[in-house]
Kinemage of the C-alpha trace (Angstrom):
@kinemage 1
@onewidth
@group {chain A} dominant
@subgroup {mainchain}
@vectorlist {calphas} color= white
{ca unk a 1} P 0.000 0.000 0.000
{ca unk a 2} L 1.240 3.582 -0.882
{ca unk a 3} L 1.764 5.627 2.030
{ca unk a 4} L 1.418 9.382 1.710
{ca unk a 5} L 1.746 11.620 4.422
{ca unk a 6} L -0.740 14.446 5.163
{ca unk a 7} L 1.933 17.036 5.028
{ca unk a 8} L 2.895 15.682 1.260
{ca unk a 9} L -0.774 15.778 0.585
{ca unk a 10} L -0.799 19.828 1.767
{ca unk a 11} L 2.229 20.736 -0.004
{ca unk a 12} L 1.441 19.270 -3.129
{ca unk a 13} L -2.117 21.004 -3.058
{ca unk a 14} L -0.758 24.659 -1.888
{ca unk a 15} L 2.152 24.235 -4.302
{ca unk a 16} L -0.968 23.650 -7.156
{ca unk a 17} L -2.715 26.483 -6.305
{ca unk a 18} L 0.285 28.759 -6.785
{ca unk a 19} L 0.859 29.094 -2.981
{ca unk a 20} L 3.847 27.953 -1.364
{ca unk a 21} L 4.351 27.353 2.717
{ca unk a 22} L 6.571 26.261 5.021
{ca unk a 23} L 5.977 23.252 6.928
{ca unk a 24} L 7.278 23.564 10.832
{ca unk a 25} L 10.453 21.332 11.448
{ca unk a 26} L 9.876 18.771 14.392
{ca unk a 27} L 11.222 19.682 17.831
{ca unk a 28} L 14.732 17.340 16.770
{ca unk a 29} L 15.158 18.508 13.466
{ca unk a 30} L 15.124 22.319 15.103
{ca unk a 31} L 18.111 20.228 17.290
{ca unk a 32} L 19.924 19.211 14.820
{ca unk a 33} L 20.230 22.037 13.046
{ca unk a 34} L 21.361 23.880 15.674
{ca unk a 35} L 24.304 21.878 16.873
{ca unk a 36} L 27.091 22.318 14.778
{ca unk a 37} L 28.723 19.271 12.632
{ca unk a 38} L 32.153 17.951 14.008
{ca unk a 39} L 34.057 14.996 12.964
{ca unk a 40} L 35.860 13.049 15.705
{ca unk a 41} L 39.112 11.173 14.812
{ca unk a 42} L 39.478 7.927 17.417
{ca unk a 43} L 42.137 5.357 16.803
{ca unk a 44} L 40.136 2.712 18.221
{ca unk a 45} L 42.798 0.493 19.362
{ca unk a 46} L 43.304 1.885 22.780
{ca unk a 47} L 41.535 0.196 25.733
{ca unk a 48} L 40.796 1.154 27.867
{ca unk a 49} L 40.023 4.982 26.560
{ca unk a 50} L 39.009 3.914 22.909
{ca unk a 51} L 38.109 0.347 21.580
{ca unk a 52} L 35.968 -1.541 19.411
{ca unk a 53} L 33.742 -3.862 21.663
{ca unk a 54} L 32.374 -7.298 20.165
{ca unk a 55} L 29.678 -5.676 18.059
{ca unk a 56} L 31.795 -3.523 16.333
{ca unk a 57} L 31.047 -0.526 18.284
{ca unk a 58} L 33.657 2.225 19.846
{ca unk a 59} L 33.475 2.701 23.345
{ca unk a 60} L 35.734 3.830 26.138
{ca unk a 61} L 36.673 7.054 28.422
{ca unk a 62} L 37.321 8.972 25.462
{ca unk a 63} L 34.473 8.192 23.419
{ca unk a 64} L 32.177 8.807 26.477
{ca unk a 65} L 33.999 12.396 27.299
{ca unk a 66} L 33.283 13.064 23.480
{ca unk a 67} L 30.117 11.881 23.699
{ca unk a 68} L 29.230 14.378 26.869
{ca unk a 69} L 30.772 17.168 25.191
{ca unk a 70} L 29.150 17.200 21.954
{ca unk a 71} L 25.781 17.086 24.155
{ca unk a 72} L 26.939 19.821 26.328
{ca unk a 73} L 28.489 21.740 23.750
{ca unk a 74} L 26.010 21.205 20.487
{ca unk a 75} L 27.871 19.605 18.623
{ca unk a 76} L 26.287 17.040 16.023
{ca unk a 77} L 28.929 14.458 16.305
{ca unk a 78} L 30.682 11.578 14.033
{ca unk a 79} L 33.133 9.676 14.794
{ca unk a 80} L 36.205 8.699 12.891
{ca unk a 81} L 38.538 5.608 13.204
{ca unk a 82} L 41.868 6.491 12.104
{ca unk a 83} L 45.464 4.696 12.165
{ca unk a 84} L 47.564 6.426 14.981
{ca unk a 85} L 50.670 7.259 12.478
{ca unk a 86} L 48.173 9.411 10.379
{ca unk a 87} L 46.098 10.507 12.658
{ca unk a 88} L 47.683 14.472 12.703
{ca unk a 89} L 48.731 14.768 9.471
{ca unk a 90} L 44.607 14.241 8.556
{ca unk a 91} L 43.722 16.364 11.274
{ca unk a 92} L 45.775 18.736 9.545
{ca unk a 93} L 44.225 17.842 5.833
{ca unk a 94} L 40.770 18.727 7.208
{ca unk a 95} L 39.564 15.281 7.087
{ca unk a 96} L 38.062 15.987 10.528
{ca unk a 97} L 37.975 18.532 12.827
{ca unk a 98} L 39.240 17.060 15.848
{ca unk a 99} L 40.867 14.394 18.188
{ca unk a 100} L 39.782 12.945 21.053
{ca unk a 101} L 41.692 9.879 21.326
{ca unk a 102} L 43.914 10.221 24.540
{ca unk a 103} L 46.594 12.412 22.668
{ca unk a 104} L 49.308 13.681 24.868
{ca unk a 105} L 49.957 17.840 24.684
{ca unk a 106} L 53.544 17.283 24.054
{ca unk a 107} L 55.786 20.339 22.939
{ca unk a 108} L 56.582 18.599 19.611
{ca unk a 109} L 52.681 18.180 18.727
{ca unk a 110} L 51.734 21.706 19.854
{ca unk a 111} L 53.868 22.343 17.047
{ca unk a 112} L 51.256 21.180 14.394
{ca unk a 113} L 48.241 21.401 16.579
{ca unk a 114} L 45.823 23.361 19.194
{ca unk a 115} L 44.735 21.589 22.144
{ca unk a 116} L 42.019 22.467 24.634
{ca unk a 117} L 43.379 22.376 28.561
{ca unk a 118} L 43.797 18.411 29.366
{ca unk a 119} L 40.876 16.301 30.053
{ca unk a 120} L 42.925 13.511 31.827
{ca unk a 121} L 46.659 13.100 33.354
{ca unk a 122} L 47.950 9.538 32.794
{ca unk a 123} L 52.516 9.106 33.438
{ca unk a 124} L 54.117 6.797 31.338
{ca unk a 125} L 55.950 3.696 33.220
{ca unk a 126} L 57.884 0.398 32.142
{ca unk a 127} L 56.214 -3.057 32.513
{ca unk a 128} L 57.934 -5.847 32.840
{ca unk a 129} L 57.426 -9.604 33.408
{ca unk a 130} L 57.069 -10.810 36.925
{ca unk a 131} L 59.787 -13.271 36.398
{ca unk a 132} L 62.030 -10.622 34.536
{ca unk a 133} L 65.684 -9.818 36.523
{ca unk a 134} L 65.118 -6.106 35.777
{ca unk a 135} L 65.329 -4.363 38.353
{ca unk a 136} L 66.974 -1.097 37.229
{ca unk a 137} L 65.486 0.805 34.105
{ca unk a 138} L 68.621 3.146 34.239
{ca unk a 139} L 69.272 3.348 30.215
{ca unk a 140} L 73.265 2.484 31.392
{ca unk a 141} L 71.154 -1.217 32.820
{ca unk a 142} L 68.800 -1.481 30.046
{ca unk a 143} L 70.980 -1.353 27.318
{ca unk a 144} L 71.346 -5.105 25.858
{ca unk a 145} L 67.597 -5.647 26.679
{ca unk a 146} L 64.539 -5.524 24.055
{ca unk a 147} L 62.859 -3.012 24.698
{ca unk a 148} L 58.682 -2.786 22.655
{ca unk a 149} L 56.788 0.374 22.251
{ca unk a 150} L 53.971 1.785 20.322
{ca unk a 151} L 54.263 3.632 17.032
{ca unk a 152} L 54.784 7.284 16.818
{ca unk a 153} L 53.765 8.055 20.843
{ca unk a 154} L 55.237 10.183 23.166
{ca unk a 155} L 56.569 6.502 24.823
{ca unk a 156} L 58.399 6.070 21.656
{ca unk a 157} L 60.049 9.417 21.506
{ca unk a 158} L 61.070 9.556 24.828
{ca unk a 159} L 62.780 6.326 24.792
{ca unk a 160} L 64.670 6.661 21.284
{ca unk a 161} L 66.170 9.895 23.185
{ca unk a 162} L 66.833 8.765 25.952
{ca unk a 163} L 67.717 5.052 26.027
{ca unk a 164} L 69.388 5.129 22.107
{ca unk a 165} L 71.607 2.276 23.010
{ca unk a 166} L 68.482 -0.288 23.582
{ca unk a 167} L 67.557 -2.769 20.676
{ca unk a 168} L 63.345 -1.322 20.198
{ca unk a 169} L 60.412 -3.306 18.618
{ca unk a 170} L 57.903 -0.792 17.601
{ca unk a 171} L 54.343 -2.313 17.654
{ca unk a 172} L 51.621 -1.018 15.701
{ca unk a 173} L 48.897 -0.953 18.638
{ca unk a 174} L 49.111 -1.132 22.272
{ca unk a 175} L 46.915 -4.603 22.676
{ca unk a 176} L 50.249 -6.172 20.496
{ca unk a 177} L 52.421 -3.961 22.505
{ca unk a 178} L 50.989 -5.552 25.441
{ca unk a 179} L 50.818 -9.444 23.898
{ca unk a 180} L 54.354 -8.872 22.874
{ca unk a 181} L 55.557 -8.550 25.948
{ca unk a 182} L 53.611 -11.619 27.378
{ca unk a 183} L 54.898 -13.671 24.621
{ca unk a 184} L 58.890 -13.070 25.356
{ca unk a 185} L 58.926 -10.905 22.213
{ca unk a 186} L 60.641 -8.171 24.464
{ca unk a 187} L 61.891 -7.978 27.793
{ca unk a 188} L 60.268 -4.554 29.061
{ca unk a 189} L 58.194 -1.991 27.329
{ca unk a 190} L 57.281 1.219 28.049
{ca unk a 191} L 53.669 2.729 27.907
{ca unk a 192} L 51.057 4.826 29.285
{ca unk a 193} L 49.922 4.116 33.106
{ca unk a 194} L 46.251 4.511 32.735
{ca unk a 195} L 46.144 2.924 29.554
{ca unk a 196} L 47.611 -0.810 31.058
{ca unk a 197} L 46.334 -0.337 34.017
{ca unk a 198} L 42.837 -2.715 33.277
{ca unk a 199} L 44.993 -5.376 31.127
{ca unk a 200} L 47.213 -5.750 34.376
{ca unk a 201} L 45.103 -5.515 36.702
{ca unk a 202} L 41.812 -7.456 35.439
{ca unk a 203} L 42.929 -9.608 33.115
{ca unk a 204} L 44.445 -12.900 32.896
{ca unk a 205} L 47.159 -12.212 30.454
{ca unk a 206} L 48.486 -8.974 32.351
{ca unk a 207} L 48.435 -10.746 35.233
{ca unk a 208} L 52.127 -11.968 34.015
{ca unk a 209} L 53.113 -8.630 34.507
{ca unk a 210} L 54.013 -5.784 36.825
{ca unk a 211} L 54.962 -1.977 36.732
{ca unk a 212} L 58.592 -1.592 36.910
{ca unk a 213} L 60.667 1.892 38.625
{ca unk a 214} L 59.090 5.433 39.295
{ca unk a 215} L 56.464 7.268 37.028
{ca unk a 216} L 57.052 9.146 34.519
{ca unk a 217} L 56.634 12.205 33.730
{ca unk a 218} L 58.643 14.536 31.757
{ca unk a 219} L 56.950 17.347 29.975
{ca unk a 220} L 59.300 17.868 27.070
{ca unk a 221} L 57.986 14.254 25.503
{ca unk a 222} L 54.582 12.964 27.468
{ca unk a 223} L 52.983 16.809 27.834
{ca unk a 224} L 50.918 17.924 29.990
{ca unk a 225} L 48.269 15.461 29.681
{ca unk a 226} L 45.862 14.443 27.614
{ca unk a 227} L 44.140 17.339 25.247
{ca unk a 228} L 41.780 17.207 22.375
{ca unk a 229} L 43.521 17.831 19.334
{ca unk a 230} L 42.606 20.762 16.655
{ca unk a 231} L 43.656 22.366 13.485
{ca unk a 232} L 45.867 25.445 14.823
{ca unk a 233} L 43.075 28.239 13.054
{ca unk a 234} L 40.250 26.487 14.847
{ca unk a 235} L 40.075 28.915 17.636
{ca unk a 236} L 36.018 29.354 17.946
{ca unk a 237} L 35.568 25.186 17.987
{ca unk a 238} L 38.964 25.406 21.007
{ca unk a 239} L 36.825 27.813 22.933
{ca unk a 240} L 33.423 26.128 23.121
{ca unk a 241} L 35.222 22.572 23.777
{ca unk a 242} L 36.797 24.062 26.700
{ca unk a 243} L 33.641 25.806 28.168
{ca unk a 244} L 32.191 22.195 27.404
{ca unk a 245} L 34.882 20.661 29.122
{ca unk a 246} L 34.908 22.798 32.132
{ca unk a 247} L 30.664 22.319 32.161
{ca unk a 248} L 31.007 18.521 32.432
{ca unk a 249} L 33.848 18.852 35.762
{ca unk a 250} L 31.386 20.910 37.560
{ca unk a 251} L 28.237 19.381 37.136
{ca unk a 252} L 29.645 15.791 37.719
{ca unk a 253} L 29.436 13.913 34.500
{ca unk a 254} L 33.151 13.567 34.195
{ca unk a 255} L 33.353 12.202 37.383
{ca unk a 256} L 30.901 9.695 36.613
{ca unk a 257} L 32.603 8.772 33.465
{ca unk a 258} L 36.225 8.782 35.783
{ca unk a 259} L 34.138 6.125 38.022
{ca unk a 260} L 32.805 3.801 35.070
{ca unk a 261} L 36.677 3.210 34.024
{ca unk a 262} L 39.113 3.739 36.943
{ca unk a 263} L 38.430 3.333 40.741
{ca unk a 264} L 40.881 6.735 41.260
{ca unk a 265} L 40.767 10.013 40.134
{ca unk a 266} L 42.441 10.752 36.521
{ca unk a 267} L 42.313 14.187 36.804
């Protein structure tokens, strides 16, 4: 059966008799006009802040803190999964307008990009195997050991700097970052706290392995913490992110977010 909807039906008879109207939008297409379009890039290989799950779906800390700020700060939002190593230089190429993907504010990326003010603070720290004889990460002691990190992060900056001498396998996402060291493939590796925090602590895999020497946190290569990422001219779409930002602290949605992940505060 043809369906035709009464407000076809009155158009197409106005329109006839040579006058024209304007049919009233519904309440959420007057909402979606007046959020503004922004593309989110997520690499989606980061658990626990950005992940596929078994359906195919992202979720994670920083898909929900995307998700609460394009409510808070009308935005009409898509998401984006992009590989890590590309993931600026597209940002850059205006194939979206932002990244929320646990991106670390470090002085060589402010070079290419804005960020907002950090929506999370996360050191960096070496894992090792509970059986492993390391016991000091000093570059001078580390230097005939295999050492795994993740492509082009702040981890693997810091440690071609400062531990040149050590032999590096450079993974292309942190879950075979975090296999290869389970498997033997390398002997310590060095990545994000937050980010290994659930495969050591709730999973049976990590459970072969343990944080190794202080925190750390050195500005010049890990930032400030994490920001959201934007082209350097985008100075209105910085501005209301922030004010978003700020809105979900104070009105405790972050914090609920904080809770669903991590059992601490990663302010």
């Amino acid at each position: 059966m043809l369906r035709i909807s009464i407000q076809t039906i009155l158009r197409g008879a106005l329109m006839a008799g040579g006058i024209g109207i304007f049919l009233a939008a519904s309440p959420l297409e007057v909402a979606a006009q007046d959020r503004t379009p922004m593309r989110i890039a997520v690499e989606g290989a980061f658990p626990p802040f950005n992940y596929l799950d078994a359906n195919n779906k992202l979720q994670g800390f920083d898909i929900d803190i995307a998700n609460a700020l394009c409510e808070v700060g009308k935005f009409e939002c898509q998401f984006i999964i992009e590989k890590w190593d590309d993931i600026i230089p597209n940002l850059v190429a205006d194939k979206y307008d932002v990244i929320i993907s646990s991106m670390s504010m470090s002085l060589e990326r402010r070079q290419k990009v804005a960020f907002t003010e950090k929506y999370y603070n996360s050191p960096s720290v070496f894992i090792v195997r509970k059986d492993s004889s390391i016991n000091d990460i000093s570059p001078a002691a580390l230097s005939d050991k295999k050492l795994g990190v993740t492509s082009s992060t702040a981890q693997e900056s810091f440690a071609n700097h400062l531990y040149p001498e050590m032999k590096k396998t450079v993974f292309r996402s942190s879950p075979e970052l975090y296999k290869g060291l389970a498997d033997g493939s390398v002997d310590i590796i060095l990545e994000d706290k937050l980010a290994i925090y659930d495969w050591i602590a709730n999973t049976k895999a990590g459970n072969c392995c343990e944080f190794k020497g202080p925190d750390l946190v050195d500005v010049t290569y890990f930032g400030e913490g994490a920001g959201i990422a934007l082209r350097l001219d985008d100075k209105e779409r910085l501005t209301r992110l922030d004010e978003a930002l700020k809105s979900i602290k104070a009105d405790g949605t972050y914090d609920m977010i904080n809770a669903k992940y991590f059992p601490f505060s990663i302010q």
